[in-house]
C-alpha positions as MATLAB code, in Angstrom:
seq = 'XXXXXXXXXXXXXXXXXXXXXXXXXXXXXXXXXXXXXXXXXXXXXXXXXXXXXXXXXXXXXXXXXXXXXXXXXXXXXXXXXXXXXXXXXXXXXXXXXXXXXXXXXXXXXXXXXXXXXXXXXXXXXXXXXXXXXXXXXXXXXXXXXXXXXXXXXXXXXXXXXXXXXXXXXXXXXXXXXXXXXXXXXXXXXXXXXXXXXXXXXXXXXXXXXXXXXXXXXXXXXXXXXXXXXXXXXXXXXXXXXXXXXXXXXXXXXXXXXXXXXXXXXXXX';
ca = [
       0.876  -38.857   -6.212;
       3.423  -37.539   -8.977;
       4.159  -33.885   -8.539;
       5.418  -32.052  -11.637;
       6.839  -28.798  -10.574;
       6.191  -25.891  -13.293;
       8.930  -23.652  -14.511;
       6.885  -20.902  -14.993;
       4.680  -18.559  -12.515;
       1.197  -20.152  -14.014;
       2.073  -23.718  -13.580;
       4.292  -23.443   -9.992;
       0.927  -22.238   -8.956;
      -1.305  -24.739  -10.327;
       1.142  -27.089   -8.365;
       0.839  -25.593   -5.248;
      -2.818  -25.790   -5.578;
      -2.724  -29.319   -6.541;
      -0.827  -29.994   -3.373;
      -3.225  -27.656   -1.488;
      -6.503  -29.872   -2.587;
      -4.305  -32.794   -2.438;
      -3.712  -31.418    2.087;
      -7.317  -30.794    2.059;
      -8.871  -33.677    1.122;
     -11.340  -35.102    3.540;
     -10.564  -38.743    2.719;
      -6.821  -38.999    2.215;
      -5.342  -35.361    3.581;
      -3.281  -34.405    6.080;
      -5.173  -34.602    9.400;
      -3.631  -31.079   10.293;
      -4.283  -29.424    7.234;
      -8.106  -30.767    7.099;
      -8.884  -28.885   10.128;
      -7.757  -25.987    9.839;
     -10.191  -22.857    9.134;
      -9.209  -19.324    7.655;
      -9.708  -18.300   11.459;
      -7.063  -20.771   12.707;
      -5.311  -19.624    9.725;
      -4.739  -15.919   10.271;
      -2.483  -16.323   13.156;
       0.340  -17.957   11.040;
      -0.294  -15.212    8.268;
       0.188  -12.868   10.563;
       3.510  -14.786   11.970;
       4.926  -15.437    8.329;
       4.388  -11.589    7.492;
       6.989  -10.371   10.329;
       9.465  -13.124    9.223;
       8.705  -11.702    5.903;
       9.303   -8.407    7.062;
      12.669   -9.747    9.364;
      14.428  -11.196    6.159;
      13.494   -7.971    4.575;
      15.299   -6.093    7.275;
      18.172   -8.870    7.471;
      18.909   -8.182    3.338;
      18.434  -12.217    3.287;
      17.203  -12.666   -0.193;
      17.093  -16.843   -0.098;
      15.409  -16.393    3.381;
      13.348  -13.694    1.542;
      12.028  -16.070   -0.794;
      11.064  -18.770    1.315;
       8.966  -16.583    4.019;
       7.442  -14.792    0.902;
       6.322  -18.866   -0.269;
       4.884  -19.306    3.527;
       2.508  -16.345    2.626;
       1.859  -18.011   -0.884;
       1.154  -21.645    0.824;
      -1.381  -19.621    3.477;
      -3.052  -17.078    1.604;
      -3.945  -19.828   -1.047;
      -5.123  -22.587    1.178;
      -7.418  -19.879    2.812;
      -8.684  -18.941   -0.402;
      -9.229  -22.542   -1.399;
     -11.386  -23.119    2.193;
     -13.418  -19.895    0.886;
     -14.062  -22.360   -2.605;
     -14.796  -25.182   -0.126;
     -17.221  -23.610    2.338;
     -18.691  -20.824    0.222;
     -18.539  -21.853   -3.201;
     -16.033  -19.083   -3.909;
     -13.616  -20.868   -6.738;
     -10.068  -19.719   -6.056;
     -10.022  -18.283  -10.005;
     -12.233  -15.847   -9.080;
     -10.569  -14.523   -6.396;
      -7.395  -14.212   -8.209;
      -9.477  -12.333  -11.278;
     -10.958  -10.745   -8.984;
      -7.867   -8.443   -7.747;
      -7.018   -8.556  -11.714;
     -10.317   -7.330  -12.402;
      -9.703   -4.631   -9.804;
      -5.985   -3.577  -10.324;
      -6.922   -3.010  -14.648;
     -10.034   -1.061  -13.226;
      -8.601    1.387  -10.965;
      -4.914    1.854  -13.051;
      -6.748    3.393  -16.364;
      -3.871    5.361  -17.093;
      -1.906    2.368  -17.370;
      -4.367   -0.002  -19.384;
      -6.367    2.842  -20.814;
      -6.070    6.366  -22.080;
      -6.392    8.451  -18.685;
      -3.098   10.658  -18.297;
      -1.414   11.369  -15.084;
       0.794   13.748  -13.742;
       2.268   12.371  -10.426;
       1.756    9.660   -7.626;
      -0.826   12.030   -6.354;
      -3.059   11.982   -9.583;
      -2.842    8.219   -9.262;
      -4.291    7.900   -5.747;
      -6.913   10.623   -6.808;
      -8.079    8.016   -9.429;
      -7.700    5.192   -7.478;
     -10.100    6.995   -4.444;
     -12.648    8.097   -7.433;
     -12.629    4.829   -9.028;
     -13.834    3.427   -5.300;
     -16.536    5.614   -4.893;
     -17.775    6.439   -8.458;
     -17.499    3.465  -10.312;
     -17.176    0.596   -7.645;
     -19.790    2.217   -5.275;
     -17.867    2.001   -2.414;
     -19.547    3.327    0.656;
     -17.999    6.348    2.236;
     -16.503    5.943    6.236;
     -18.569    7.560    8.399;
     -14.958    9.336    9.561;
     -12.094   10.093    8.089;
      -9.962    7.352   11.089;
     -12.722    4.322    9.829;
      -9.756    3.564    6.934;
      -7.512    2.538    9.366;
      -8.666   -1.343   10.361;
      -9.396   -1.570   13.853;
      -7.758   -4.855   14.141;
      -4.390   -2.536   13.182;
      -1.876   -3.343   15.818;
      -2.347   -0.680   18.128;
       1.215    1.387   18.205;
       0.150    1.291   14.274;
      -3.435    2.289   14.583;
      -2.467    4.984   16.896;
       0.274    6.302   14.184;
      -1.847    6.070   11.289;
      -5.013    7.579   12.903;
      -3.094   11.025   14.265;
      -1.197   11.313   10.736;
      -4.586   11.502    9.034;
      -6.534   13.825   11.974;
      -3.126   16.380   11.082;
      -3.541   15.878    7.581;
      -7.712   16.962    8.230;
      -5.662   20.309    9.865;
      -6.307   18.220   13.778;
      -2.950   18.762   14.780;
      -0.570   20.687   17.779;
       1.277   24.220   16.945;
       4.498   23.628   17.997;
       7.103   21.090   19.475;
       6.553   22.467   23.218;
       3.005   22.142   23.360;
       3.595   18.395   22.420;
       5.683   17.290   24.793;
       3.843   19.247   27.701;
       0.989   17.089   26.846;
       3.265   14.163   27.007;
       4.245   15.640   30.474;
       0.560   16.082   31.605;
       0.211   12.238   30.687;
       2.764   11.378   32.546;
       1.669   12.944   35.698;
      -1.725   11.527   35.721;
      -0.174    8.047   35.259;
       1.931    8.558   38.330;
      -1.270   10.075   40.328;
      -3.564    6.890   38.807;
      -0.289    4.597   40.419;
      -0.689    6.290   43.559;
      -4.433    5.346   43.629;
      -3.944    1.576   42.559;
      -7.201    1.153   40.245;
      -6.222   -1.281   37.525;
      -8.348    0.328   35.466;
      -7.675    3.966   35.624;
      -3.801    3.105   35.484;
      -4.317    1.239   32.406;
      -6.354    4.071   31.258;
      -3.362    6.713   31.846;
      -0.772    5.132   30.817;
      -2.553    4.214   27.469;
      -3.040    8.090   27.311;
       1.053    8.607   27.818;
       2.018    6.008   24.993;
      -0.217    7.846   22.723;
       1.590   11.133   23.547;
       4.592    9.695   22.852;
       3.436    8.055   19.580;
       2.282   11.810   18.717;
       5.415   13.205   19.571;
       7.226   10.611   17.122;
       4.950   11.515   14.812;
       5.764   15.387   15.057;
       9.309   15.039   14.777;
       9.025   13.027   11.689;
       9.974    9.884   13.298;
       8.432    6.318   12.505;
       7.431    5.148   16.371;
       6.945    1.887   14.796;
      10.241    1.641   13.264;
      12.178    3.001   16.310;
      10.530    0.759   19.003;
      11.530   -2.375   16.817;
      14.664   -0.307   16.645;
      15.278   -0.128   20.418;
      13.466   -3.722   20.388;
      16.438   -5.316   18.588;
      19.307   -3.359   20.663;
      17.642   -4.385   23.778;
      17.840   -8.277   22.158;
      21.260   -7.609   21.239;
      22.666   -6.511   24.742;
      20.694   -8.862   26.481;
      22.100  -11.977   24.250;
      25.442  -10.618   25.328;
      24.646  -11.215   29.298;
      23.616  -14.385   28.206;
      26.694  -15.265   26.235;
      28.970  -14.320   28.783;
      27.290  -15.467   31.866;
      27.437  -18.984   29.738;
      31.161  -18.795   28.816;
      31.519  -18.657   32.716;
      29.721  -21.513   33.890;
      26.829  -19.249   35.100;
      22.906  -19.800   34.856;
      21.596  -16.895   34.294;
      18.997  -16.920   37.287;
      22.032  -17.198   39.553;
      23.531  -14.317   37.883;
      23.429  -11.286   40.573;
      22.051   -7.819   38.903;
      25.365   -6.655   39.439;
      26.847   -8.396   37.600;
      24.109   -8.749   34.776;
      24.526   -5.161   34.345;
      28.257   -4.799   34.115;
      27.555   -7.141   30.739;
      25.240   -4.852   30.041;
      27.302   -1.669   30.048;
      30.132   -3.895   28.203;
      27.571   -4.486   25.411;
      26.997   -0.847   24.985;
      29.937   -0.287   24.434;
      30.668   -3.166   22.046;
      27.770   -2.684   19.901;
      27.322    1.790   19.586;
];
């Protein structure tokens, strides 16, 4: 099979749909690629979105642009099993969005003015409801997906309930809650029921998450933050307990956290 690349957006796509059908074809495809489902699927969309999101971070634009083709090969082989197993032709889809982006910008492709950002997600929420007949959330926390990660979830859902006026006074009254938290994880410890540990300490990362919140911090962008210096300090024990001959389970703690504390200093 001849494959002519396009040199333009239109045609690179029809080629990677060609190939696509080409993967998926229950005669002559790729035994792999047959089998797969859009639930077998979503696990390596999710995976090539945080490598998406790494090169992002990284500033690597070539590395950039092949994660960013990952998501183009996945999203449009699971829109191609929608056209196989519920007649749902990948066109539409794609007009679909079109269709929906023209609809809900009409001071862009029609002759609606706007004022700010705020006008335009005022249209955008009336457009939903009046026009596309959206059905209103039964609560205000419904638009945040429940299959959210939950340090996300829990972020998004308490910036909304202060935006509805749900929200703490002051700074001190925060972080006794995260206090009280704390002590009924340490009393659920004490009484060693899975469960109601679980349950506390649950309750104390959400304080915590609040907290961030309050002080204007992303918790999502300081764990992966702390994530990444943790990475970086402990790929310094490694790298010296290696240049010494030493496997790392023989390593004493000692020892292990001397590298540590030379790291630190290192890499402030």
């Amino acid at each position: 099979m001849e494959i002519k690349y396009g040199k333009n957006a239109a045609k690179a796509f029809e080629t990677l749909l060609v190939i696509i059908t080409k993967l998926r074809n229950p005669d002559d495809g790729c035994p792999w690629d047959k089998k797969q489902t859009i639930s077998t699927l979503l696990p390596h969309v999710l995976e090539e979105t945080y490598e998406c999101i790494d090169a992002v971070h990284n500033k690597d634009t070539e590395n950039l642009s092949e994660e960013i083709g990952d998501l183009y090969l996945l999203i449009t082989m699971i829109s191609y099993i929608l056209e196989q197993t519920e007649q749902i032709p990948v066109y539409e889809t794609i007009n679909g969005i079109s269709k929906k982006l023209i609809r809900r910008h009409p001071h862009v492709f029609g002759n609606l003015k706007v004022n700010n950002a705020n006008d335009v997600i005022a249209i955008w929420n009336n457009v939903k409801t009046e026009i596309e007949k959206k059905p209103q959330k039964d609560s205000l926390l419904d638009s945040v997906p429940l299959s959210t990660p939950p340090l996300e979830r829990s972020y998004s859902m308490q910036k909304i309930a202060s935006k509805a006026g749900f929200d703490w006074n002051n700074s001190h009254d925060v972080f006794k809650k995260i206090t009280e938290e704390i002590t009924e994880f340490e009393d659920a410890l004490e009484s060693e029921n899975s469960e109601e540990m679980a349950a506390e300490f649950g309750d104390v990362l959400f304080s915590l998450i609040n907290a961030a919140r309050f002080a204007g911090i992303d918790p999502v962008k300081a764990l992966h933050r702390t994530n990444q210096k943790f990475a970086n300090r402990f790929k310094y024990i490694e790298k010296q307990l290696k240049e010494r001959g030493i496997k790392i389970d023989d390593a004493s703690i000692e020892l292990m956290e001397t590298f540590w504390q030379e790291a630190k200093k290192l890499q402030k």
